[in-house]
Backbone as CSV, one residue per row, in Angstrom:
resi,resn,N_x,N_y,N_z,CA_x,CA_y,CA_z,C_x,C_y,C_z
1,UNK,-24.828,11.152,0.786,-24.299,11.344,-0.550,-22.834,11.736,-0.440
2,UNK,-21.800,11.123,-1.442,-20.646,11.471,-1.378,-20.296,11.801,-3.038
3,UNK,-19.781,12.918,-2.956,-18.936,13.119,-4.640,-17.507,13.077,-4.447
4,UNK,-17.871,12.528,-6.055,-16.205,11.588,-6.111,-15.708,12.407,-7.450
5,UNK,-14.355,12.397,-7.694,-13.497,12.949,-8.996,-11.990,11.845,-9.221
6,UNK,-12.298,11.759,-10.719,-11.827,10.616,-10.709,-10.315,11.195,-11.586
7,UNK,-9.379,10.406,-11.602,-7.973,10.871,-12.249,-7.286,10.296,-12.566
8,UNK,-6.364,10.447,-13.441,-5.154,9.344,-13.904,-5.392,8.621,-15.202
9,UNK,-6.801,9.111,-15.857,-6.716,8.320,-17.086,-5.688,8.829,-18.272
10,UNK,-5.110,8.308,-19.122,-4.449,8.539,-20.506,-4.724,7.774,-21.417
11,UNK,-3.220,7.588,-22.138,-3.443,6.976,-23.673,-1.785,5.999,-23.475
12,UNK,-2.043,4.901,-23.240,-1.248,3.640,-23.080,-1.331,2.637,-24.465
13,UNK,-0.008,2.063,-24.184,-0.168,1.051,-25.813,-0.716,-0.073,-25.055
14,UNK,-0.756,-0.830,-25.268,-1.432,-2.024,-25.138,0.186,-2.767,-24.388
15,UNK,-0.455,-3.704,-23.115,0.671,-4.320,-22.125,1.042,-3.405,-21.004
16,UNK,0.584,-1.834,-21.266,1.223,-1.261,-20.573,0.439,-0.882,-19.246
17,UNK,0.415,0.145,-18.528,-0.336,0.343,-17.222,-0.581,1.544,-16.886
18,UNK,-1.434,1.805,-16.080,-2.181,3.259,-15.674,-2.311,3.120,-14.196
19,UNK,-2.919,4.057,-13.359,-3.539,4.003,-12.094,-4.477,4.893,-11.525
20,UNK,-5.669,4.649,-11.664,-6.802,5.608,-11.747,-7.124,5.666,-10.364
21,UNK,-7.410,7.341,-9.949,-7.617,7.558,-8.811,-8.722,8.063,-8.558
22,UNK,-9.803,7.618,-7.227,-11.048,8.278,-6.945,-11.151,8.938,-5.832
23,UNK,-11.057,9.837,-5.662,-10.890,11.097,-4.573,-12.446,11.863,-3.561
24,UNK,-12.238,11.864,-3.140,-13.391,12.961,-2.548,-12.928,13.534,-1.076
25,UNK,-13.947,14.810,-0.832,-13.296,15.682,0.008,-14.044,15.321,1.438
26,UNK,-14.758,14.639,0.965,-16.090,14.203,2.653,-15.716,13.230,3.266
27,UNK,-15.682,13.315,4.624,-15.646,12.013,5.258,-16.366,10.778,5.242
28,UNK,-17.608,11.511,4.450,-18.474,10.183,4.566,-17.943,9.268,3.646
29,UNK,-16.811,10.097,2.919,-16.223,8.665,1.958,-15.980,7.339,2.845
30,UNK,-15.919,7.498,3.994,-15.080,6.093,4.834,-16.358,5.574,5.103
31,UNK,-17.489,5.888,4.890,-18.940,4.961,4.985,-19.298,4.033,4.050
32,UNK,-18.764,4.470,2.682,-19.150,3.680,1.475,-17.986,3.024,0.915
33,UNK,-18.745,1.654,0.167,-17.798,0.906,-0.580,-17.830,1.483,-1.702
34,UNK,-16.621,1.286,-2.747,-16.065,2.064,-4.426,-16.383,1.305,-4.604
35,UNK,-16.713,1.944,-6.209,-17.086,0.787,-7.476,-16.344,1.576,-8.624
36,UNK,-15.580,1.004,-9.651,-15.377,1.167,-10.384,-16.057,0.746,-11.759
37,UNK,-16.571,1.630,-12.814,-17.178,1.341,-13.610,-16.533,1.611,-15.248
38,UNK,-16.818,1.071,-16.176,-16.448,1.788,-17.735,-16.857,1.701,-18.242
39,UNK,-16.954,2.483,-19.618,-17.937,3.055,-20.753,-17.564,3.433,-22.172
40,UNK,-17.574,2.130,-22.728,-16.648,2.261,-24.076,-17.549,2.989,-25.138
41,UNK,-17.455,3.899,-26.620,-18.258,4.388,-27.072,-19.237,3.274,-27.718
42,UNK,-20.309,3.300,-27.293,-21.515,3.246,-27.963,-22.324,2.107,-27.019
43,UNK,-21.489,1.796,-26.244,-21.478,0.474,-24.986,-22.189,1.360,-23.802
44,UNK,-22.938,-0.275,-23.610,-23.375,0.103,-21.852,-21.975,0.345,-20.665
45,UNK,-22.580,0.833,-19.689,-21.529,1.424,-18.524,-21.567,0.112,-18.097
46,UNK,-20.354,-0.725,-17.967,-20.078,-2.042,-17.058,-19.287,-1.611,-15.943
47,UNK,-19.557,-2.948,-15.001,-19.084,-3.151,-13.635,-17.248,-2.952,-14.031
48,UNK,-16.518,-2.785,-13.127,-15.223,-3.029,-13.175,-14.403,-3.976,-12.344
49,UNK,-14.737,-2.842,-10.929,-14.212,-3.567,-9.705,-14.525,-2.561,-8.383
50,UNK,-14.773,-3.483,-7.356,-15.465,-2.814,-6.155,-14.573,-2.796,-4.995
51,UNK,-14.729,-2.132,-4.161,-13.641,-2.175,-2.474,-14.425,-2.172,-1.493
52,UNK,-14.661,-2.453,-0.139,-15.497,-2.344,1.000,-15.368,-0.639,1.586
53,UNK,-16.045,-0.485,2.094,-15.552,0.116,3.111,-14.136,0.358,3.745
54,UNK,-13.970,-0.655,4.789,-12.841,-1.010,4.882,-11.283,-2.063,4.234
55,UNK,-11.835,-2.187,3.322,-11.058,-2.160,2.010,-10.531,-3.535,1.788
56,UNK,-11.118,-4.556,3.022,-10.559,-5.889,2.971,-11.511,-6.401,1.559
57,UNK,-12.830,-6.127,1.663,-13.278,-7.480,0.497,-13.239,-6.346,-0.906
58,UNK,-12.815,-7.091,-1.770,-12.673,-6.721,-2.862,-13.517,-7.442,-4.216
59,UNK,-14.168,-7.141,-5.081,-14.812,-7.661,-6.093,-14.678,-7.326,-7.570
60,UNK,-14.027,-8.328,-8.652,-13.338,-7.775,-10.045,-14.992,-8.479,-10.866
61,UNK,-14.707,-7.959,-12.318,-15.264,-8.420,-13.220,-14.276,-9.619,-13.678
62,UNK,-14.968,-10.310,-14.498,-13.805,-11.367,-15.152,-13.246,-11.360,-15.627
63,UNK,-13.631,-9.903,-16.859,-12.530,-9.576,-17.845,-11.338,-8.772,-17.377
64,UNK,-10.955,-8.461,-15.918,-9.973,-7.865,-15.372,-9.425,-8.442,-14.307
65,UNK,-9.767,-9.281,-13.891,-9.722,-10.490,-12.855,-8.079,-10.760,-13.130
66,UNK,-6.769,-10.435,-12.409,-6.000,-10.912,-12.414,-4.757,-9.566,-12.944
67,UNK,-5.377,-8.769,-13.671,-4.584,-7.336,-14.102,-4.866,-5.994,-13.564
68,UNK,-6.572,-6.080,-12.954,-6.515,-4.875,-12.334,-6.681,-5.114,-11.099
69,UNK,-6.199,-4.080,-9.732,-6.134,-4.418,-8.498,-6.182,-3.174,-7.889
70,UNK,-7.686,-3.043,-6.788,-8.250,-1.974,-6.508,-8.088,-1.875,-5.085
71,UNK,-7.819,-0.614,-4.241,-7.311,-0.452,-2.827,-7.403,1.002,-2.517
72,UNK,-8.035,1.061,-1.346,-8.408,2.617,-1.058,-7.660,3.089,0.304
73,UNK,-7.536,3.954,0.319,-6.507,4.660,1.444,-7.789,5.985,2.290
74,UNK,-8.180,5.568,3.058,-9.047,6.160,3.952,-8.893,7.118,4.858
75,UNK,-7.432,7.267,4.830,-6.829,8.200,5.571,-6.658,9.529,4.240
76,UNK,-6.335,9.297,3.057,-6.124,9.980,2.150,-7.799,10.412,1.298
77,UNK,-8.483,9.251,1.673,-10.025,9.127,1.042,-9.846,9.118,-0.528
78,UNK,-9.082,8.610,-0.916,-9.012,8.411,-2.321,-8.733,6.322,-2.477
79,UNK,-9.588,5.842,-3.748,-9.368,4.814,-4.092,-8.636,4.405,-5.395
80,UNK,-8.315,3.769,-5.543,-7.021,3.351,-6.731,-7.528,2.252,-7.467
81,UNK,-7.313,2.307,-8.471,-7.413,1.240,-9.978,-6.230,1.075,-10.319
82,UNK,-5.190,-0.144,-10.111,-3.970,0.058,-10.809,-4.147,-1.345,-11.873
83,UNK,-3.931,-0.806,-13.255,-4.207,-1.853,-14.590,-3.411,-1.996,-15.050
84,UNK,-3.216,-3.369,-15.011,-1.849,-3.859,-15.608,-2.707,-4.689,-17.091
85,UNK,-0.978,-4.990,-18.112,-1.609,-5.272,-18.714,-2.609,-5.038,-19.620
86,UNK,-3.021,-3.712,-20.465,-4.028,-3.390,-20.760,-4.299,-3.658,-22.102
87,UNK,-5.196,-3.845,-22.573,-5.639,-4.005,-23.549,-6.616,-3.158,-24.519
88,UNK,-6.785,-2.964,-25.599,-7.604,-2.579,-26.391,-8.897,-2.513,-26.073
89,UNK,-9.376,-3.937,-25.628,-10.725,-3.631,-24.905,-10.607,-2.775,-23.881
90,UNK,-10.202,-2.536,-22.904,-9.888,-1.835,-21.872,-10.209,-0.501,-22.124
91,UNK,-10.694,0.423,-23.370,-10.930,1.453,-23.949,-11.614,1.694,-23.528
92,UNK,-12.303,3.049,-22.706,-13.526,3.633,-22.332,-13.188,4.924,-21.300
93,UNK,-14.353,5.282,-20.635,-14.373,6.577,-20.046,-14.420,5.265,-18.202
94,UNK,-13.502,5.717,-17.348,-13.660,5.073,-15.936,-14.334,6.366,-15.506
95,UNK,-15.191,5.329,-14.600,-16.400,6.087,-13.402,-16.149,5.732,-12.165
96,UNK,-15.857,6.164,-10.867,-16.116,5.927,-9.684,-17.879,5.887,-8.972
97,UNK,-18.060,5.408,-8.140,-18.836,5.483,-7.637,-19.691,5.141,-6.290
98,UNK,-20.095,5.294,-4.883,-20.404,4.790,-3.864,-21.614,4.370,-3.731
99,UNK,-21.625,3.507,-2.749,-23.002,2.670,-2.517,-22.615,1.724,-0.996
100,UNK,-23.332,1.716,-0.136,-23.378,0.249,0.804,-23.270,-0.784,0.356
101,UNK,-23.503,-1.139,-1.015,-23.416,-2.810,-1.608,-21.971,-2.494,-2.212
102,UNK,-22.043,-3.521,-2.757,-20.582,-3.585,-3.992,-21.513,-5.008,-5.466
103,UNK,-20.967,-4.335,-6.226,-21.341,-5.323,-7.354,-21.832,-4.160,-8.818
104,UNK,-22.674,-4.928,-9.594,-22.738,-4.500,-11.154,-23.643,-3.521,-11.103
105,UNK,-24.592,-3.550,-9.412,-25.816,-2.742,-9.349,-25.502,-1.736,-8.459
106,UNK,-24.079,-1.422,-8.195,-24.004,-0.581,-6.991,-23.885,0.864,-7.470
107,UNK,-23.884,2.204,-7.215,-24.184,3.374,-7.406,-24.878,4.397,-7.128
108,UNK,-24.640,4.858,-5.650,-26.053,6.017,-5.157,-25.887,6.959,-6.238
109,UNK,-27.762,7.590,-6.689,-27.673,8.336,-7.502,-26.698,9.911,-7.133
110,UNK,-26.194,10.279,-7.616,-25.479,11.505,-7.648,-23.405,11.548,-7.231
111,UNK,-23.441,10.369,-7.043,-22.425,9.879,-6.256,-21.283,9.955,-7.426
112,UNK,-21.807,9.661,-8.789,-20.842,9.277,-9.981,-19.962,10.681,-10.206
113,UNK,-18.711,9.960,-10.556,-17.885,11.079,-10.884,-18.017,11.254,-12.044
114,UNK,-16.944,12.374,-13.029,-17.045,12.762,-13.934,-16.525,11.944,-15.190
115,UNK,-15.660,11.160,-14.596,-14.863,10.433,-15.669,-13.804,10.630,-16.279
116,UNK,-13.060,9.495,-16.193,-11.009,9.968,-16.904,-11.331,9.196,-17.918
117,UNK,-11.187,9.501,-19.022,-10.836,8.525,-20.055,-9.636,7.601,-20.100
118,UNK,-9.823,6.903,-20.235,-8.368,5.718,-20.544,-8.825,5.208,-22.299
119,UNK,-7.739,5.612,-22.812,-7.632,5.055,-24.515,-5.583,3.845,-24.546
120,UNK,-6.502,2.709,-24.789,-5.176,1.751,-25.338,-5.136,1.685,-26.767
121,UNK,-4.123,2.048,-26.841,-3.811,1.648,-28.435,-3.246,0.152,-28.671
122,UNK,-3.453,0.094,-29.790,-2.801,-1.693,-30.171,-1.399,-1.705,-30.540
């Protein structure tokens, strides 16, 4: 089990950019691949974007495919969300989270962080 704390969310206009950070204090962070997740009000928690382990394979959703770009520093044990581009949809609470897989189903139970909000305005 690894706990994660997540950071960097705000309140951006729309076009503009953020960079959400997922942190933890254990080494076993360098065992597991990130997942990034979000949670708009009243919405299910969707996939975002995932990192390996070692941080070569990377996996987006479609609706971020091309604006957000995720990369973890293993020496620092923190992983990064940097969102370009943002949009209105883009509204929700970001979740970190670890697992051996990567994808929409990945998440050991207890692993989830607390959550940064990110709010875009139009």
């Amino acid at each position: 089990q690894v706990q994660l704390t997540e950071s960097g969310g705000g309140l951006v206009q729309a076009g503009g950019s953020l960079r959400l950070s997922c942190a933890s204090s254990e080494t076993t962070f360098r065992d597991y691949s990130i997942g990034w997740f979000r949670q708009a009000p009243g919405k299910e928690r969707d996939f975002v974007a995932a990192v390996s382990w070692t941080g070569v394979n990377k996996y987006y959703a479609d609706s971020v495919n091309g604006r957000f770009t995720i990369s973890r520093n293993n020496v620092k044990m923190t992983v990064y969300l940097q969102m370009n581009r943002l949009k209105p949809d883009d509204t929700g609470v970001y979740y970190c989270t670890a697992d051996q897989k990567m994808g929409a189903t990945m998440g050991i139970e207890g692993s989830w962080g607390p959550g940064t909000q990110v709010t875009v305005s139009s």
